[in-house]
Wavefront OBJ file of the C-alpha trace (Angstrom):
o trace
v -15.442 -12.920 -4.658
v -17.395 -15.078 -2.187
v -15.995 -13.419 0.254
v -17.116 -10.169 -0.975
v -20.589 -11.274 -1.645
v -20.361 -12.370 2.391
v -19.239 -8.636 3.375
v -21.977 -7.497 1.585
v -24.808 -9.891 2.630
v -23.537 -8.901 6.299
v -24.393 -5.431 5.728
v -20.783 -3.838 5.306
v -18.694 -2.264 2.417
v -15.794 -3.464 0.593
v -13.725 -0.522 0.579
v -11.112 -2.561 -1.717
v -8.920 -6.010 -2.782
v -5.441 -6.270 -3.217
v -4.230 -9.676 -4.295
v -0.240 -9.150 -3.369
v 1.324 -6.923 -0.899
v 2.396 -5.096 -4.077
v -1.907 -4.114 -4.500
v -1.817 -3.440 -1.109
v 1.064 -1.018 -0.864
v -0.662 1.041 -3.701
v -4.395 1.188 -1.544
v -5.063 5.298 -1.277
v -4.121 5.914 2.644
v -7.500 7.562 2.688
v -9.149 4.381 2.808
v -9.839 4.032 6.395
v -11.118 0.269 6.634
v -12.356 -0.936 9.436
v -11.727 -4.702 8.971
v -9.170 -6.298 6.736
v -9.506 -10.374 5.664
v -6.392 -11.280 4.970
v -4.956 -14.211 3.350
v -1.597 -15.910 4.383
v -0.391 -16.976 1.022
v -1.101 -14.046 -1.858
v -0.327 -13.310 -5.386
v 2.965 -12.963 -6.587
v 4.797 -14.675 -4.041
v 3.816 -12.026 -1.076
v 2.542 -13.031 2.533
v -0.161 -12.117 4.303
v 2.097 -11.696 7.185
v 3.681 -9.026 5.511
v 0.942 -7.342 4.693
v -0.605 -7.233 7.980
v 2.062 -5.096 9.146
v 1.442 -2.715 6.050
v -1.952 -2.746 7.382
v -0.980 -1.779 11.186
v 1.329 1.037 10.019
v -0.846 2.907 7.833
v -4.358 1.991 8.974
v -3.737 0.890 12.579
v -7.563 1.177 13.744
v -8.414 -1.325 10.946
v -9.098 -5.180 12.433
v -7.403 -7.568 10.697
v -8.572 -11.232 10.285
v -6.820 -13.884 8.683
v -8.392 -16.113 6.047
v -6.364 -19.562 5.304
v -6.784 -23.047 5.025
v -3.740 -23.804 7.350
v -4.415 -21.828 10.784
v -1.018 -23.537 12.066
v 1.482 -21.385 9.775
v -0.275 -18.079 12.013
v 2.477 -16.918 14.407
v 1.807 -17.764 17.928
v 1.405 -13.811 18.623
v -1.049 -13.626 15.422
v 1.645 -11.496 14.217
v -0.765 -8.635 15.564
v -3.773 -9.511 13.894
v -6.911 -9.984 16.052
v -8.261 -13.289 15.049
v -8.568 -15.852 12.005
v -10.727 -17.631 9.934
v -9.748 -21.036 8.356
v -10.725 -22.026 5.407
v -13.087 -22.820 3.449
v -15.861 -20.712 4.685
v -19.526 -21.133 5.086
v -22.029 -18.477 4.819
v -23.300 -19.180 8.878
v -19.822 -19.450 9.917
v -18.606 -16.483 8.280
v -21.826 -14.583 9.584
v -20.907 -15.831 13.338
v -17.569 -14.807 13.195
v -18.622 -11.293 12.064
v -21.261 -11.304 15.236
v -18.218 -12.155 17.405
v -15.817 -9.782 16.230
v -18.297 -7.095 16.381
v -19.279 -7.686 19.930
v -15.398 -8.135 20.528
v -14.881 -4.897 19.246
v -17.968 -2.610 19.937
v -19.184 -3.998 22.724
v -16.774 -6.152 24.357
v -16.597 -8.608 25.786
v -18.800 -10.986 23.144
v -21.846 -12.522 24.225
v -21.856 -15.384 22.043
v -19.731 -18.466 21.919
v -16.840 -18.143 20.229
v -17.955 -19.922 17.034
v -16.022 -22.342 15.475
v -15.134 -20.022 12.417
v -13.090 -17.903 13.903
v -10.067 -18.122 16.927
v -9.147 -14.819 17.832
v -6.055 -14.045 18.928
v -4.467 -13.885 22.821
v -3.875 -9.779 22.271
v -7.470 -9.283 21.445
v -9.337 -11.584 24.181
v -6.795 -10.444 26.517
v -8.518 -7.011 25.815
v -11.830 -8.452 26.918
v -10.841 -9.220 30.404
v -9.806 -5.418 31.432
l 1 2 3 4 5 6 7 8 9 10 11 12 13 14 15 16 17 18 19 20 21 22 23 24 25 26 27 28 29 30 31 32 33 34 35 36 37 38 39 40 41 42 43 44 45 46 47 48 49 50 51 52 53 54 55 56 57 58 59 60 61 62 63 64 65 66 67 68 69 70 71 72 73 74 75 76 77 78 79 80 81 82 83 84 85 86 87 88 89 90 91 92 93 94 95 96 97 98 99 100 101 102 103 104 105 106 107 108 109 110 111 112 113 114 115 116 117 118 119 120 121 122 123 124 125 126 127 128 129 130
C-alpha cells in the first residue's frame, strides 16, 4: 500500500495488484500498464521471476522494476526486467528512481545520476548508448 500511495503521489495510476503469479495470471489483458513493480518473493509460494515473464508475454511494452530487499537473488540478465529497487523504500528515493526511469525511457538517455534507489539493468542502459 505504500507503494501505491508513492505511484500516486508521483502523479501515475495503479492500474492493479496481484499478490501471486496466480493474481497476476487472472489481470484482464486489456490492462495495458506501463510500469510493473514487482516483487521477487510473492504470495503463495510464486516468484517474481516468474511473473515477469507473464508480464513480457502479454504486456511486453510494460517496464518492469523489481522491488526486494535482496538485489543479489536478481539474475545477472535481470531476467528481462529493466531495473530494480531494493528495499525498503523512501519516498525521495522512490521519487528519483521514477525521474530516472522516465528519462530512461522517454527521453533517453537520463540526465540525472543514477540514484541510489534504483540499478537498472545492462539491457536497458545498453539501450541508452545507441
Amino acid at each position: 500500500m505504500d507503494l501505491e500511495m508513492m505511484v500516486e503521489d508521483a502523479g501515475h495510476s495503479v492500474v492493479a495488484e496481484a499478490t501471486s503469479l496466480y493474481d497476476a495470471e487472472e489481470l484482464n489483458d486489456d490492462l495495458q500498464p506501463h510500469l510493473a513493480f514487482v516483487d521477487i518473493q510473492l504470495a503463495l509460494d510464486t516468484s517474481g521471476l516468474d511473473v515477469s515473464q507473464l508480464i513480457q508475454k502479454r504486456w511486453p511494452r510494460t517496464i518492469i522494476v523489481f522491488v526486494t530487499a535482496n538485489p543479489k537473488i536478481i539474475p545477472d540478465d535481470f531476467a528481462g526486467a529493466h531495473g530494480v529497487m531494493p528495499k525498503p523504500l523512501s519516498r525521495s528515493g522512490f521519487l528519483s528512481a521514477m525521474k530516472y526511469i522516465q528519462e530512461g525511457v522517454c527521453d533517453p538517455p537520463p540526465t540525472v545520476q543514477q540514484p541510489n534507489s534504483f540499478t537498472a539493468s545492462p539491457a536497458f542502459a545498453a539501450t541508452w548508448d545507441k
